[in-house]
C-alpha positions in Angstrom: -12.4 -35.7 34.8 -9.3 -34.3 32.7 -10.2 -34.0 28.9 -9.0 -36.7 26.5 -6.1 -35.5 24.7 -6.5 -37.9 21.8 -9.0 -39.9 19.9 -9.2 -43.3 17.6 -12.5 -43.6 15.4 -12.6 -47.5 15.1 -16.5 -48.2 14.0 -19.3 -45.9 12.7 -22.6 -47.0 12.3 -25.6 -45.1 10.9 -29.2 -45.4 10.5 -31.6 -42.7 9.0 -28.6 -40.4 8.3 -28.4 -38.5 5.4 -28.9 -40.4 2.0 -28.1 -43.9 4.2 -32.0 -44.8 5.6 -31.2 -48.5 6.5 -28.3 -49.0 9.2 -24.7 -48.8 7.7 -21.4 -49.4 9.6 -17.7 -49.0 8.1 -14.7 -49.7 10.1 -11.8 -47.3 10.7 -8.3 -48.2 11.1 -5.3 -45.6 12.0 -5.3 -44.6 8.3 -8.8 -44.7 6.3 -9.1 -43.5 2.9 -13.0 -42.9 1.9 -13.3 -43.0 -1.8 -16.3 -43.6 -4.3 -18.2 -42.1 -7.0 -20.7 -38.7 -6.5 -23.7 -38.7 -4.5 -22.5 -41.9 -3.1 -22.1 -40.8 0.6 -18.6 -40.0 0.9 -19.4 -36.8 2.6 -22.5 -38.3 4.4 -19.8 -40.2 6.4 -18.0 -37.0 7.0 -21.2 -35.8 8.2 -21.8 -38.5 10.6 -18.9 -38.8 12.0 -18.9 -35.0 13.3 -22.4 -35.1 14.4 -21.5 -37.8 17.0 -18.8 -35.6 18.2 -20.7 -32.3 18.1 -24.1 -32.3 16.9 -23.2 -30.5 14.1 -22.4 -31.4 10.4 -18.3 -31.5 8.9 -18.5 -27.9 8.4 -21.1 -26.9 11.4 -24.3 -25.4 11.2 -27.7 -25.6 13.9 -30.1 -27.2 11.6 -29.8 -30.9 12.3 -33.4 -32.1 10.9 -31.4 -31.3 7.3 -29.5 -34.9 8.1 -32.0 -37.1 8.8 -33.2 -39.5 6.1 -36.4 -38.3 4.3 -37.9 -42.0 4.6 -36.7 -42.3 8.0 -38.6 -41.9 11.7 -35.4 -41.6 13.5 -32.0 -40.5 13.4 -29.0 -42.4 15.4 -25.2 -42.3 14.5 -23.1 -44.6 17.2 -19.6 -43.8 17.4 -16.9 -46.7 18.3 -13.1 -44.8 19.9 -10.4 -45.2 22.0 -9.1 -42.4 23.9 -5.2 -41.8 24.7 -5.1 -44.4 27.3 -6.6 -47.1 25.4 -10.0 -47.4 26.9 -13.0 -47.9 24.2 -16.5 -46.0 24.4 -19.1 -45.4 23.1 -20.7 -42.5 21.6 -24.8 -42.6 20.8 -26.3 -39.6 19.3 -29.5 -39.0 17.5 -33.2 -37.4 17.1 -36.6 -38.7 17.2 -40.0 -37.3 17.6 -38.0 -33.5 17.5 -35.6 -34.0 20.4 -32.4 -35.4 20.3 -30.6 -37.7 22.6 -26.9 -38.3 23.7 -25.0 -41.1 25.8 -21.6 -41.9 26.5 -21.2 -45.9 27.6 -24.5 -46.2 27.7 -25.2 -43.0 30.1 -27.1 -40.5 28.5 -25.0 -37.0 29.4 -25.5 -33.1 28.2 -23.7 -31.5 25.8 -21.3 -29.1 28.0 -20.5 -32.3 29.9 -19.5 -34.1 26.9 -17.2 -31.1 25.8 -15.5 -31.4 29.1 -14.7 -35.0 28.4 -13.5 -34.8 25.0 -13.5 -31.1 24.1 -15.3 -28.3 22.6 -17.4 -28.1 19.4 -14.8 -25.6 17.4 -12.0 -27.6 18.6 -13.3 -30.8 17.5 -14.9 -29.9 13.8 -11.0 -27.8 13.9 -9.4 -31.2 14.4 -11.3 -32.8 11.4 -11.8 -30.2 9.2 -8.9 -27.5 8.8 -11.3 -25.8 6.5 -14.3 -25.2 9.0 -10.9 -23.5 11.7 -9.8 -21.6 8.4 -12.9 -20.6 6.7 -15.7 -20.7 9.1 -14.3 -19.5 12.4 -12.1 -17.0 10.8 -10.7 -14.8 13.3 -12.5 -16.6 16.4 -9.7 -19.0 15.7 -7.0 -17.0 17.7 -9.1 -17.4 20.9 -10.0 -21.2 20.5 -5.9 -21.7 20.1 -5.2 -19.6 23.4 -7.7 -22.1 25.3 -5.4 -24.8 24.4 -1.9 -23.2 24.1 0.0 -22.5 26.6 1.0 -17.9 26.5 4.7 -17.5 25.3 6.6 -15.2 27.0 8.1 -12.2 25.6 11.8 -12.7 25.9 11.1 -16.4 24.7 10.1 -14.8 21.4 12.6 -12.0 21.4 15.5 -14.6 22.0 15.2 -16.4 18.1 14.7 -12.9 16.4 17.9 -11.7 14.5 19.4 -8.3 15.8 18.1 -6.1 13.5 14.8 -7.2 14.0 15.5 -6.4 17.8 16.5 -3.2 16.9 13.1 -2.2 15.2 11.4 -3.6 17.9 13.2 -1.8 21.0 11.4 -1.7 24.2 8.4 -2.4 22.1 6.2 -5.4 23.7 3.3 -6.7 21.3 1.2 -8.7 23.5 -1.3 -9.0 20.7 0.5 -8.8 17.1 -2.4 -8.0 15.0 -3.2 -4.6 17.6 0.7 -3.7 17.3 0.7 -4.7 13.5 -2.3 -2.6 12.5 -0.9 0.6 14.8 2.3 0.4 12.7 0.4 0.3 9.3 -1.4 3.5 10.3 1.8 5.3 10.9 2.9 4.2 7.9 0.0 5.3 6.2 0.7 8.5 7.6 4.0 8.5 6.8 3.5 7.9 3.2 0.8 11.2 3.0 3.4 13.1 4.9 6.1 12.0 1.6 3.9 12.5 -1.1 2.9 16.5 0.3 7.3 17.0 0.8 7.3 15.6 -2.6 5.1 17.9 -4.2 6.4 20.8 -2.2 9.6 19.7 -3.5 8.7 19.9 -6.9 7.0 23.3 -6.6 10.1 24.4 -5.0 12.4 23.3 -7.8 10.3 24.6 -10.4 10.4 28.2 -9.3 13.8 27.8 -8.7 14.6 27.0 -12.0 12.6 29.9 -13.1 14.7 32.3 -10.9 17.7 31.0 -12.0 16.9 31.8 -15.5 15.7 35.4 -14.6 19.0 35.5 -12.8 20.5 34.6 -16.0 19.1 37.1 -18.0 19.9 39.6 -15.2 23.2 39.1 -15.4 23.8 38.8 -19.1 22.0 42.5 -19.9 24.5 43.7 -16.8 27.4 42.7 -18.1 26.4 44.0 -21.6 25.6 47.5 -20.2 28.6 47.4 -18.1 30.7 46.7 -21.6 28.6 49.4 -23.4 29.5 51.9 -20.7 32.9 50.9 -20.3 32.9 51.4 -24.3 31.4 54.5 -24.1 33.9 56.0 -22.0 36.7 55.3 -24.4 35.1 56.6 -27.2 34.1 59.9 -25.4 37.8 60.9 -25.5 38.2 60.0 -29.2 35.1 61.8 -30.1 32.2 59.1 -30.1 29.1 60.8 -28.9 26.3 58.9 -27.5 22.6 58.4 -25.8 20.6 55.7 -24.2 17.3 54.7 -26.0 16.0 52.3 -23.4 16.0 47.9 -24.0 14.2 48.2 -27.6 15.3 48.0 -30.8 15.5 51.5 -31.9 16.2 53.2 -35.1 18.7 55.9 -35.6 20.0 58.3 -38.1 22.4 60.5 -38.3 22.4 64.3 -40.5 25.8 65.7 -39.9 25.8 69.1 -41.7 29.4 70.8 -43.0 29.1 73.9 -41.9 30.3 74.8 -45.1 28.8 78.2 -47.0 26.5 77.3 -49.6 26.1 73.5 -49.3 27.2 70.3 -47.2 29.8 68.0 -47.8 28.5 64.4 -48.5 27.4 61.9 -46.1 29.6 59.5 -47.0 32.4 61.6 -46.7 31.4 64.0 -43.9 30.0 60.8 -41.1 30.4 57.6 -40.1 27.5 56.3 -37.7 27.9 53.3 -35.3 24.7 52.0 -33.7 24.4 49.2 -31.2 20.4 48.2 -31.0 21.1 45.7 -28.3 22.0 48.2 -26.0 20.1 50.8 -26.6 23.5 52.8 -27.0 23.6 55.0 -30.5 27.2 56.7 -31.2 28.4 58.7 -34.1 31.8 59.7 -34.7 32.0 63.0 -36.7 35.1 63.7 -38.8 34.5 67.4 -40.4 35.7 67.9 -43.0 35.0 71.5 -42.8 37.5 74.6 -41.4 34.0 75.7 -39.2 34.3 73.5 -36.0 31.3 74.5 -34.5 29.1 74.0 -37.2 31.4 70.6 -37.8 29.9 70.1 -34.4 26.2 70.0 -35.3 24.5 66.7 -34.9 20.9 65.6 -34.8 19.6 62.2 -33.2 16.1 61.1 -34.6 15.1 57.9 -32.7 
């Protein structure tokens, strides 16, 4: 027998069901809205209706002895539908004495054969309840959609993506999204370790650049300052600057220039003139003598 493909509650009728211990019935139409105040049995019906269906309460569960009436012996919740092609049955469901009983029409029937008839447990608390699909069967809710949905090919699914999206896909084929989505976020994750270790190479990198380029600096600036003071130097050699190195320190110099002359000197002031470049290291003196003795006119002492 193919399974129903629809269903139309029309009656439901209760006795020694939840907080309802005499027999209750309410009718259903194609639209029904259940309202009332708390604690008044709004979900009881809820409750009632799924139980005929399933066994089971509007959000599931395996302890049915929780929905019979305290003041109650028994337990019987009859169901009134009509499936797609307009036939009507009758679903009877209920416990007494610890053991429940189920007929269809009249015939009592198992379970599993009332699943094949009008479907599974999951698919019919899915049907009434979105939240028991969302919230209670969680992920279990991919494999009760593939029971009743036909598989989608690849190309059919390929053909309404954009181009680009294509083109990050290539010859890729994700038969099961969540395994090919979870394989791409672990490549990203290593992608984004790989970044962060170029980034701080990078940064290490830049920062002793930085450094060499200002040693390189310095380098060059004390080069071309020597290269001047030699260049100097060689100049004043031929006008009669005399000179020495003293190393990169500041250095102090002085200069005794003696006359030569028989009996005393001539004064400093007169007899030298001293030029000193500290930054250098390079200490000249220029001797202009005074004196008719050129040899002792000559006579020079450095004290660094």
């Amino acid at each position: 027998m193919a399974q129903s493909t629809s269903i139309q509650i029309d009656r439901l009728t209760v006795t020694g069901f939840g907080c309802f211990a005499d027999e209750r019935s309410w009718t259903f139409g194609s639209m029904t809205t259940v309202t009332g105040h708390n604690y008044q049995g709004k979900s009881t019906i809820a409750d009632a209706v799924a139980y005929a269906l399933t066994g089971a309460p509007f959000f599931g569960g395996r302890d049915p002895d929780r929905l019979q009436n305290e003041g109650s012996p028994f337990l019987r919740v009859e169901l009134s539908i009509r499936t797609e092609d307009g036939k009507p049955h009758e679903i009877r469901r209920g416990r007494q004495s610890g053991k429940t009983f189920l007929s269809v029409d009249g015939t009592t029937i198992t379970q599993e054969r009332f699943a094949e008839r009008f479907g599974s447990r999951d698919l019919i608390l899915s049907l009434l309840n979105p939240l028991y699909f969302a919230e209670v069967l969680g992920g279990d809710g991919r494999t009760l959609i593939e029971q009743y949905l036909p598989p989608v090919p690849h190309e059919a699914v390929t053909e309404r993506l954009s181009g680009h999206m294509r083109s990050i896909l290539g010859d890729d084929r994700p038969e099961m999204p969540e395994i090919y989505l979870k394989a791409k976020r672990d490549a990203l994750r290593e992608l984004e370790k790989d970044r962060l270790v170029l980034e701080d190479r990078m940064q290490q990198t830049e920062s002793q650049r930085e450094k060499l380029q200002g040693e390189l600096a310095e380098k060059k600036a004390l080069l071309t300052h020597r290269c001047g003071a030699c260049a100097f130097g060689k100049q004043a050699g031929s006008a009669g600057f005399y000179g020495i190195g003293c190393g990169d320190r500041k250095a102090q110099c002085a200069v005794r220039c003696r006359a030569g002359r028989a009996g005393g000197g001539a004064p400093r002031s007169s007899a030298c003139r001293t030029e000193c470049s500290t930054g250098t290291g390079i200490y000249l003196s220029r001797h202009y003598a005074a004196a008719t003795n050129a040899e002792s006119a000559a006579g020079i002492v450095w004290q660094i």
